[in-house]
C-alpha positions in Angstrom: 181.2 129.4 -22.5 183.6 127.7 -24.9 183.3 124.3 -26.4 185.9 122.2 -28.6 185.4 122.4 -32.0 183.6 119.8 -33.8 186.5 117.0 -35.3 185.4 115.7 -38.9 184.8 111.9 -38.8 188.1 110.2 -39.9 186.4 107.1 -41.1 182.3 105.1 -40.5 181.7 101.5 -39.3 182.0 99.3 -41.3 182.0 96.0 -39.0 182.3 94.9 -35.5 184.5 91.9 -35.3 184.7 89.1 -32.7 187.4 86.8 -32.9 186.5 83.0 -31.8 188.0 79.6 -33.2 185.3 78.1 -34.5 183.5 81.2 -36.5 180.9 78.7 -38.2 179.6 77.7 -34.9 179.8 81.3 -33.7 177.5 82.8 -37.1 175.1 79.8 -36.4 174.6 80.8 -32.5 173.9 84.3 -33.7 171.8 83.5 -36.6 169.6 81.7 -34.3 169.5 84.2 -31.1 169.0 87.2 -33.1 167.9 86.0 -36.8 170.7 87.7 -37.7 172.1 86.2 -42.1 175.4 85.7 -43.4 176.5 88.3 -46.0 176.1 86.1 -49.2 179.7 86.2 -50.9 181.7 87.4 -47.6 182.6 84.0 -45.9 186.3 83.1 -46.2 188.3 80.3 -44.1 188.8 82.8 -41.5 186.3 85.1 -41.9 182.3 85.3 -41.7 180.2 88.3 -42.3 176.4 88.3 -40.7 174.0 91.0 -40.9 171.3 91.9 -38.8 168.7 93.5 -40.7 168.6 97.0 -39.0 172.5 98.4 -39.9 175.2 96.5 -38.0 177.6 94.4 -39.8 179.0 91.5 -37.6 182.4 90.0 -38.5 183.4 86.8 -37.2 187.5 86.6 -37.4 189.0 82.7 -37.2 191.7 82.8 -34.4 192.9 79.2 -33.3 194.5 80.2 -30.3 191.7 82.4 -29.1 191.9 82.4 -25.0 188.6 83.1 -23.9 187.9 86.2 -21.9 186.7 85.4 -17.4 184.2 88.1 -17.1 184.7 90.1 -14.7 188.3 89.1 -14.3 190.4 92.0 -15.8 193.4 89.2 -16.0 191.4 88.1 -18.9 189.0 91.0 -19.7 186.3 90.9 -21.7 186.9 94.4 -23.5 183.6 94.8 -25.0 180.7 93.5 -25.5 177.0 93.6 -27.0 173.7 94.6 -25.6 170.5 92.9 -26.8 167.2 94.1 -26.8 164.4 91.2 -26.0 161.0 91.7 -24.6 161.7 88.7 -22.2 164.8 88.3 -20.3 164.0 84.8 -18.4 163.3 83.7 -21.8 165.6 85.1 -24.3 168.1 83.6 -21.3 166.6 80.1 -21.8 166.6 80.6 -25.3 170.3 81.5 -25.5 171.9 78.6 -23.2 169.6 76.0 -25.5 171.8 77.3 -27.8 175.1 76.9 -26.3 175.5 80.2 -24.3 176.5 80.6 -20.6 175.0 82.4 -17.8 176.9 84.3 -16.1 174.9 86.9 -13.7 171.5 87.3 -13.6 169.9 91.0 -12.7 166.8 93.3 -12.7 166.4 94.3 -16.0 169.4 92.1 -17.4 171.0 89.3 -17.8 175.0 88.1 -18.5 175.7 85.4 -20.4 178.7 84.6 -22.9 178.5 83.0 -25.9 180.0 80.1 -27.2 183.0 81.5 -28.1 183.1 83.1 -24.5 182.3 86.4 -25.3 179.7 88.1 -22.6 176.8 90.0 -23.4 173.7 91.4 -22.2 169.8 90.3 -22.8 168.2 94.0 -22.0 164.4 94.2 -21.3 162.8 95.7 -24.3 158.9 95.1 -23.6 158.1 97.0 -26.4 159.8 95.2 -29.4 159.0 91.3 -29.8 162.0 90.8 -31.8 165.8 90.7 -30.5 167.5 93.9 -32.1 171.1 94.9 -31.0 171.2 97.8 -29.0 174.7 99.0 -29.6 178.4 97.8 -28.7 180.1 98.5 -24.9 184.0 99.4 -25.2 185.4 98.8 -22.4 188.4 101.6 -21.1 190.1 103.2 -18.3 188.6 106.8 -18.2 185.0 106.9 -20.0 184.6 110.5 -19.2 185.0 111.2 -23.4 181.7 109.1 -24.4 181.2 108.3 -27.3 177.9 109.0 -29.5 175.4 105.7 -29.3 175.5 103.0 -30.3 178.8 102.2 -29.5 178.8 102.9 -25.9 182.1 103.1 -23.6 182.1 101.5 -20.1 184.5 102.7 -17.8 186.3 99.8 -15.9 188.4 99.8 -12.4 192.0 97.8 -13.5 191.6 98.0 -17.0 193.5 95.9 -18.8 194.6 96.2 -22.3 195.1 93.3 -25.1 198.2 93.3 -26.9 197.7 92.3 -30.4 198.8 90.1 -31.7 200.7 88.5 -27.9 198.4 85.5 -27.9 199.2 86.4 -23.7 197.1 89.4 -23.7 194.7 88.3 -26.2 192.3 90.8 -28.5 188.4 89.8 -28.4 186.8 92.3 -30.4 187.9 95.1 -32.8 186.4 97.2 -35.1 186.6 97.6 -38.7 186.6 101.4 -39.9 185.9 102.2 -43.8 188.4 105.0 -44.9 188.6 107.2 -48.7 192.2 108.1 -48.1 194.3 105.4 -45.9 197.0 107.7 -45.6 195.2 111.2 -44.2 193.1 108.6 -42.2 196.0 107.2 -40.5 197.9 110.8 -39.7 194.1 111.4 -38.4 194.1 108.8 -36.3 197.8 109.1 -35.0 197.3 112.5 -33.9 194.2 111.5 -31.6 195.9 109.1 -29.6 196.0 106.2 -32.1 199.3 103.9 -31.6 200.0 102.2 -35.5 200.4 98.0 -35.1 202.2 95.9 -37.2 199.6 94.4 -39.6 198.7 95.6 -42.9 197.1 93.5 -46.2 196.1 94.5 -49.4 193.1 96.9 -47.8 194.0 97.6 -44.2 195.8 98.5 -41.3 195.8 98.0 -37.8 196.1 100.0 -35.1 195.5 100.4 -31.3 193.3 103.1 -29.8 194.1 104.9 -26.8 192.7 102.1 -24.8 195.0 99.6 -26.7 192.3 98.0 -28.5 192.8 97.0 -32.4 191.2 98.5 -34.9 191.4 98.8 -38.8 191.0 101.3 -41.3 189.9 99.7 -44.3 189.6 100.8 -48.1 187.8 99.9 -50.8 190.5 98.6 -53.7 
């Protein structure tokens, strides 16, 4: 038996960003569902940082002509979205629409609701575990055969359909932020896995699409 040989990491996670047009609202729905904090010294006019206490790093991106995703439409797909952990799913459901969250589907051992932004995601029954924790992040693609390792989780979806950053038409929802030494052997990397370069750059990253045509960013330290 012969197996592919193990490809060094080009990059680690640095954030998960969700892009919404009111990203104070969005931080204070989160803050309050999950006790999740703002990064002290990371807020910016278009740009929130929130923490939640066991590793993830959740960016908040100011867009003004965000078009809200219609889950399970694929004319305006979601792309990805987050599971929750909560020992009570009728609950934690209550909890969430109190806070201005949507229900959208309700199920066995989940529930579907979007946030206030519009983004979906899932309450998961956790008996276990009193608090809400994040269990990981769902990419949504065409062929989910290559998995990725937990916990960001791919979901394969029948007529996928990719955003087209920056067409406000086929609008992003999510990306993810990816922290880089070397920007340069990052990106050639990247390019030679499937990786499509975008036009946008700033004084600490790039953006590009994977081969799902989601954005992403390598980002440096400067």
């Amino acid at each position: 038996m012969t197996s592919e040989p193990h490809r060094r990491a080009i990059g680690s996670l640095r954030a998960v960003a969700l892009d919404a047009p009111d990203i104070d609202l969005l931080a204070t729905f989160y803050e309050q569902l999950a006790g999740w904090r703002r990064v002290p010294g990371d807020d910016e006019d278009d740009w929130i940082t929130i923490y939640s206490g066991d590793g993830w790093r959740i960016g908040l991106q100011r867009a003004t002509d965000h078009v809200p995703p219609h889950w399970p439409d694929q004319d305006r797909p979601q792309q990805a979205h987050l599971d929750f952990r909560v020992p009570d799913i009728d609950a934690a459901a209550e909890r969430a629409q109190q806070l201005g969250a949507s229900l959208l589907r309700r199920n066995e051992r989940w529930h579907t609701l979007a946030d206030p932004a519009g983004h979906p995601f899932d309450l998961c029954v956790n008996t276990g575990d009193p608090r809400t924790t994040l269990m990981g992040v769902m990419l949504d693609c065409p062929d989910a055969k290559e998995d990725g390792a937990q916990p960001v989780m791919f979901q394969q979806v029948e007529q996928y359909t990719a955003p087209r950053w920056p067409d406000p038409a086929y609008p992003q929802q999510i990306h993810l932020d990816v922290t880089v030494q070397d920007v340069d052997a990052a990106e050639r990397a990247a390019l030679d896995i499937g990786a499509t370069r975008l036009d946008g750059a700033g004084p600490n990253w790039r953006v590009y699409a994977d081969p799902a045509g989601k954005p992403f960013c390598l980002v440096w330290m400067v």
